[in-house]
C-alpha positions as CSV (number, residue, x, y, z in Angstrom):
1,X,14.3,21.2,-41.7
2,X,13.0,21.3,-37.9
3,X,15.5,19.3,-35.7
4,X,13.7,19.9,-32.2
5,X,13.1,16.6,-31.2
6,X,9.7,16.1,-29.2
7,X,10.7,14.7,-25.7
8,X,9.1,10.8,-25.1
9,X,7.4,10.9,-21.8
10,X,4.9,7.6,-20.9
11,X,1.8,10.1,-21.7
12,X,2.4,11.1,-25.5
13,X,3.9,7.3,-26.1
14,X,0.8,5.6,-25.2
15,X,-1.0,8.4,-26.8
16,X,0.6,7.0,-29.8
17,X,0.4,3.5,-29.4
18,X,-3.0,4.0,-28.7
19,X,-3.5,6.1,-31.8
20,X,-2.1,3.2,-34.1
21,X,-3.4,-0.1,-32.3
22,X,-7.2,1.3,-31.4
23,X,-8.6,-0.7,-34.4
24,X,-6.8,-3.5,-33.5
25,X,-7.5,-3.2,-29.9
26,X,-11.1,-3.8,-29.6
27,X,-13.4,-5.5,-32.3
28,X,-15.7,-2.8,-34.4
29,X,-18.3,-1.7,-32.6
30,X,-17.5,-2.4,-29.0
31,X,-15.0,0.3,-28.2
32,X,-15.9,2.4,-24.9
33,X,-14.8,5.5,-24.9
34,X,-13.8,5.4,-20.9
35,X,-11.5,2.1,-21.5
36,X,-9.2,4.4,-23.2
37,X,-10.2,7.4,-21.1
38,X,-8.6,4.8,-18.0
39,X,-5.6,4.3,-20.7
40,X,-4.7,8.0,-21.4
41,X,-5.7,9.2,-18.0
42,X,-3.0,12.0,-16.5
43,X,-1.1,11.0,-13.8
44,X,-2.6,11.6,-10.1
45,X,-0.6,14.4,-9.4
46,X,-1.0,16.0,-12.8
47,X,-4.8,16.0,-12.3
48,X,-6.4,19.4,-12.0
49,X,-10.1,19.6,-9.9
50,X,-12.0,18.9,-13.4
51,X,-9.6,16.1,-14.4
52,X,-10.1,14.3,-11.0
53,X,-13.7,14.8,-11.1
54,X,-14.1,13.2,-14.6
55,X,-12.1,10.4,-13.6
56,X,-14.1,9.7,-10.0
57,X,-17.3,9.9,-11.8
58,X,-15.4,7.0,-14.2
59,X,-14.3,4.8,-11.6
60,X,-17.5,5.1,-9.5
61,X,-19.9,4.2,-12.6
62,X,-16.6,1.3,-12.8
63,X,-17.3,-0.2,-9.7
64,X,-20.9,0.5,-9.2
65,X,-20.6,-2.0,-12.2
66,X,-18.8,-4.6,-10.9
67,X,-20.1,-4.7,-7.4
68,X,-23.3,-3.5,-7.1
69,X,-22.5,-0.6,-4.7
70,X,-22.1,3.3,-4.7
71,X,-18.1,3.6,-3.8
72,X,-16.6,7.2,-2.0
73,X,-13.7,7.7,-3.1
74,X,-11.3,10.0,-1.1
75,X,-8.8,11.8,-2.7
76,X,-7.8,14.0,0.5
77,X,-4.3,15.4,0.6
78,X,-1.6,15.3,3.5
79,X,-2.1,17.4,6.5
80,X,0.1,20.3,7.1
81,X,2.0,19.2,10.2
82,X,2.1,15.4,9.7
83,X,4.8,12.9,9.2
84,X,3.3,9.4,10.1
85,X,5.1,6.9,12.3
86,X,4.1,3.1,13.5
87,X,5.9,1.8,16.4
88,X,5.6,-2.8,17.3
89,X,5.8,-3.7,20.4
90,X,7.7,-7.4,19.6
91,X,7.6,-8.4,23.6
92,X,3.6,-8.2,22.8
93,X,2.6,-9.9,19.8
94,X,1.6,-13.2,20.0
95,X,1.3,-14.3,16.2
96,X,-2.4,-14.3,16.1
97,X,-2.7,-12.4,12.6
98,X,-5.6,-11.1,13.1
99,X,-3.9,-7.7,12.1
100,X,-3.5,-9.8,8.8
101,X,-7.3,-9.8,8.2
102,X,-8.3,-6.7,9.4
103,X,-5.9,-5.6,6.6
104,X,-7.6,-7.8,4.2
105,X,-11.3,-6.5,4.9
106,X,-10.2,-2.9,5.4
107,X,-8.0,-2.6,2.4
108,X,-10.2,-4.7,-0.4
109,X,-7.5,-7.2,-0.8
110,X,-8.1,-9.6,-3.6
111,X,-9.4,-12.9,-1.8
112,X,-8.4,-14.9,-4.9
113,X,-5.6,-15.2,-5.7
114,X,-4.6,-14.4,-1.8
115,X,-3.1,-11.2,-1.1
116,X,-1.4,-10.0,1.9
117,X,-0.1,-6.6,3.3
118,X,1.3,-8.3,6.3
119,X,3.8,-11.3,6.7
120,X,3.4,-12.5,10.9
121,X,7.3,-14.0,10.9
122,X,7.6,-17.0,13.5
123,X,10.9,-17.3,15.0
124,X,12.2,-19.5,18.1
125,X,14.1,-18.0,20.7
126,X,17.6,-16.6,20.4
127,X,17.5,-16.6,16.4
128,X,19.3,-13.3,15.2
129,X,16.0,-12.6,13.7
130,X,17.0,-9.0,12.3
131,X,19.5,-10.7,9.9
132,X,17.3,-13.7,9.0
133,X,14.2,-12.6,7.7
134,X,14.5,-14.3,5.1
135,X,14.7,-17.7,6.8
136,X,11.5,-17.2,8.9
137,X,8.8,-19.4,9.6
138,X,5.1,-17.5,8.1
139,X,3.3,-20.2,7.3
140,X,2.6,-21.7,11.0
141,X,-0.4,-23.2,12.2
142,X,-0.5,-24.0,16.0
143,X,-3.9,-24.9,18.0
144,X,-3.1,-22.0,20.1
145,X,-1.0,-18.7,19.8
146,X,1.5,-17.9,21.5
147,X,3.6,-21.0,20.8
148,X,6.4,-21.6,24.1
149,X,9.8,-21.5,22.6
150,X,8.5,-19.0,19.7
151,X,8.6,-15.2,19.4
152,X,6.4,-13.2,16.7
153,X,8.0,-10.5,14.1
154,X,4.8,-9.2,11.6
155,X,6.9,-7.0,8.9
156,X,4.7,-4.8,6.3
157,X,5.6,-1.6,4.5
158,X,7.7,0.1,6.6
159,X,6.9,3.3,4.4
160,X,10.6,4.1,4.2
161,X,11.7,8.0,4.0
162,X,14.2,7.2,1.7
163,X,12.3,4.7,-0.1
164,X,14.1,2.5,-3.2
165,X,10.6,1.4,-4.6
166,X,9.7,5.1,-5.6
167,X,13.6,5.1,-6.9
168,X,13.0,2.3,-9.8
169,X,9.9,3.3,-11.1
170,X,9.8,3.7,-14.6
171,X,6.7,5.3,-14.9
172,X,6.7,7.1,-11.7
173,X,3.3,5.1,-10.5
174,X,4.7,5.1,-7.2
175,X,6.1,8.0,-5.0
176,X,6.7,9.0,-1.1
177,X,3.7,12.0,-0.5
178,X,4.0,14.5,2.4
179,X,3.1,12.7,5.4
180,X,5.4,10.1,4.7
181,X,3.4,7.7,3.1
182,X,4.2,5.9,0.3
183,X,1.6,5.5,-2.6
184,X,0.7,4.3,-6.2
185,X,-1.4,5.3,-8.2
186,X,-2.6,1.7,-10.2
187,X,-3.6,3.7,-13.1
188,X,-0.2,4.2,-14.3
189,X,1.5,1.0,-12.8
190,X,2.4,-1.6,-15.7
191,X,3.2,-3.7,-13.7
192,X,7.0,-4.0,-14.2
193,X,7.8,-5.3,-10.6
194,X,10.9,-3.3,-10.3
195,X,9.7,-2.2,-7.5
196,X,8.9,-5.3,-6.0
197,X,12.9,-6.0,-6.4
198,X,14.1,-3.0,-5.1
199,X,12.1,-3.7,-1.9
200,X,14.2,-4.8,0.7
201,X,11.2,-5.3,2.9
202,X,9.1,-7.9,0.7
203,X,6.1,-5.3,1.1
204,X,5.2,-4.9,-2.1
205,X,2.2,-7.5,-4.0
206,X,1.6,-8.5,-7.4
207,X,-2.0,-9.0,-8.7
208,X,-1.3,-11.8,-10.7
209,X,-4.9,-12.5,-11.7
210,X,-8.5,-10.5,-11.6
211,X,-8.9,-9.5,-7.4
212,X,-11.5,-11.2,-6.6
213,X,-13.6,-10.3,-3.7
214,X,-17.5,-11.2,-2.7
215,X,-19.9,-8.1,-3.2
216,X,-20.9,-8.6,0.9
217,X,-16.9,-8.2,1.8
218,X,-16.0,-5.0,0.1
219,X,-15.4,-1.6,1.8
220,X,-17.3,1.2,-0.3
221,X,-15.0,3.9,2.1
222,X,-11.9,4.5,-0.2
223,X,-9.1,6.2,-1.3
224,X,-7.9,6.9,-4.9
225,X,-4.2,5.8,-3.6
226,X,-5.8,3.5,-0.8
227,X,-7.8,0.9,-1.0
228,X,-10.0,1.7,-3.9
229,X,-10.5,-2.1,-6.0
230,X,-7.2,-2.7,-8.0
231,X,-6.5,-4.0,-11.6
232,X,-5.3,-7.2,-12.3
233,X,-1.2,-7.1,-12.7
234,X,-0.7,-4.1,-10.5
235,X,1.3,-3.4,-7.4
236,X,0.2,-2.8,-4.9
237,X,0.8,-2.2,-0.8
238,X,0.1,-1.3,2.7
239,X,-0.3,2.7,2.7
240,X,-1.4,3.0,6.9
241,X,-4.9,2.7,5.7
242,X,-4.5,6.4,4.0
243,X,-8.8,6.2,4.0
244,X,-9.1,5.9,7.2
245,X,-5.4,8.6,8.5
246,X,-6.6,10.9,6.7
247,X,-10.0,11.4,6.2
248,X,-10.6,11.1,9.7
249,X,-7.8,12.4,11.8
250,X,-6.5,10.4,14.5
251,X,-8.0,7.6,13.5
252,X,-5.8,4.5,13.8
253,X,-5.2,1.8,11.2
254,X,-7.2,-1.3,11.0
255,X,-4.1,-3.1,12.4
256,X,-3.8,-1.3,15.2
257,X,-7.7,-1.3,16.1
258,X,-7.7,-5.1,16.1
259,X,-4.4,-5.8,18.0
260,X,-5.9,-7.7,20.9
261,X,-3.1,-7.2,23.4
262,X,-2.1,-3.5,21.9
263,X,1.0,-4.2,20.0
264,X,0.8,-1.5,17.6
265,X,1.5,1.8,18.0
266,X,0.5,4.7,15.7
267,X,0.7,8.8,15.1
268,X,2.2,11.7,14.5
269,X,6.1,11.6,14.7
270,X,6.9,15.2,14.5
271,X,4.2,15.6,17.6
272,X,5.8,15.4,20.5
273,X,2.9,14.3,22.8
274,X,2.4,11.4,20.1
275,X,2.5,8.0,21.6
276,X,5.0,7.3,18.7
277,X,7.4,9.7,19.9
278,X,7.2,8.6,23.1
279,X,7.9,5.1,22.4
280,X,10.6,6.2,19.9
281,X,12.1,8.4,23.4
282,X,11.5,6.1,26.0
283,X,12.1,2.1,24.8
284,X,14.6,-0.2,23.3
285,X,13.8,0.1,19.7
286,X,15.6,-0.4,16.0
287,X,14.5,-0.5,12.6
288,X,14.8,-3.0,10.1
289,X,17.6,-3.3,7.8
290,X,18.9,0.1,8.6
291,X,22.6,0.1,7.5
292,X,20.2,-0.2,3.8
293,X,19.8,4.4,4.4
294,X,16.1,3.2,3.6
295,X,15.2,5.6,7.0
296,X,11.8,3.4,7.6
297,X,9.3,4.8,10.1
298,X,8.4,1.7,11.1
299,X,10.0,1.0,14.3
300,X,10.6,-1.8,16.3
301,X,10.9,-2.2,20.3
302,X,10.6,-4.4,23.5
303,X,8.3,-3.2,26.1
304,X,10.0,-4.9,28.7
């Protein structure tokens, strides 16, 4: 009698379950053959150059489908030399979100239900606000920004080094790539939220219902772990617009184009000349939540 047992990995299990449920699945004569081609799909990093090309073409015909448009979808790769840093300028900001929504339109966040990649914190003057995050004010709604008596803390993925999302996956849907950004691929999320949990940042959303976004408001310039349209009950997260980093260099994220009194900072830590490094060198900065060994390179400072 053979007693090699077959090791259980997420692939040949659903393979499985797929194999015994597919009649059960989909009424007689309306399976489609790329609903369980999206099922079984290999992981993003598993994918050889015919896979991925199979699987683009799916996804385009997808979303040509659903909105109307012809989508590019990226699928660039970090570049040698790169480990990407963000740097906040908190004697700058003045809580006028508008970083929010350039997140939104960039990033083909789901309108309905609301999602957002960036919480503006409101905090008066003197709090500790490093050890209170939790206790801040988001949902304010002055005539005018910035409030007297009120300072402004927007917190986001601070795409951690040593990150305790990629940690908890089960399914390894999520993982830290080369240039320091930190990634899912929504195909293989099952949306477990155990990553969402081990976040000590709050960074992380849950599409709790379809994404919803009007055919005029979507951004056809994507990336497979970017901003391509996501599933309902995925994670999902800021990723430094990866379309926009990566597939044209030195370009800045759409949060950092829109700051109107040039808040946010962004480049290349391990380049010296960087504007990063040279606010890293030069002001008063910190991280968030640091005694955590999370390593974020996101980093806080005070211009003056």
């Amino acid at each position: 009698m053979n007693t090699k047992k077959k090791k259980l990995t997420r692939r040949n299990f659903l393979k499985g379950a797929a194999a015994g449920t597919a009649a059960l699945a989909l009424p007689v004569g309306t399976a489609d053959a790329s609903v369980w081609e999206a099922f079984l799909q290999k992981h993003f990093q598993e994918m050889d150059a015919d896979d991925l090309a199979k699987v683009l073409e799916r996804l385009k015909k997808e979303y040509k489908n659903e909105y109307n448009k012809d989508f590019d979808i990226d699928t660039s790769g970090a570049q040698p030399g790169v480990l990407f840093g963000y740097g906040l300028d908190l004697s700058r900001c003045i809580g006028c979100r508008r970083c929010v929504y350039a997140c939104v339109r960039e990033n083909n966040q789901s309108r309905d239900p609301q999602i957002h990649y960036i919480s503006v914190l409101q905090f008066e003057q003197g709090e500790k606000f490093v050890s209170n995050l939790e206790e801040a004010d988001k949902y304010y709604y002055p005539d005018k920004v910035p409030e007297d008596g009120y300072f402004y803390m927007p917190v986001q993925c601070q795409q951690c080094e040593n990150p305790p999302c990629v940690k908890v996956c089960p399914t390894k849907a999520t993982w830290k790539e080369k240039d320091g950004i930190v990634v899912v691929d929504y195909n293989w999320c099952i949306g477990c939220r155990f990553c969402m949990a081990a976040c000590p940042y709050g960074a992380r959303r849950f599409n709790w219902g379809k994404p919803r976004i009007q055919d005029d408001e979507i951004n056809t310039e994507t990336h497979y772990l970017g901003n391509r349209p996501r599933y309902q009950g995925v994670v999902e997260k800021c990723t430094y617009c990866i379309q926009r980093v990566r597939g044209n260099p030195g370009r800045y994220p759409a949060c950092v184009e829109i700051c109107p009194v040039g808040a946010r900072k962004f480049g290349n830590l391990l380049d010296p000349e960087s504007e990063i490094r040279y606010c890293i060198e030069n002001k008063r900065v910190f991280r968030l939540k640091e005694d955590l060994n999370t390593s974020p390179k996101f980093y806080y400072f005070f211009a003056t």
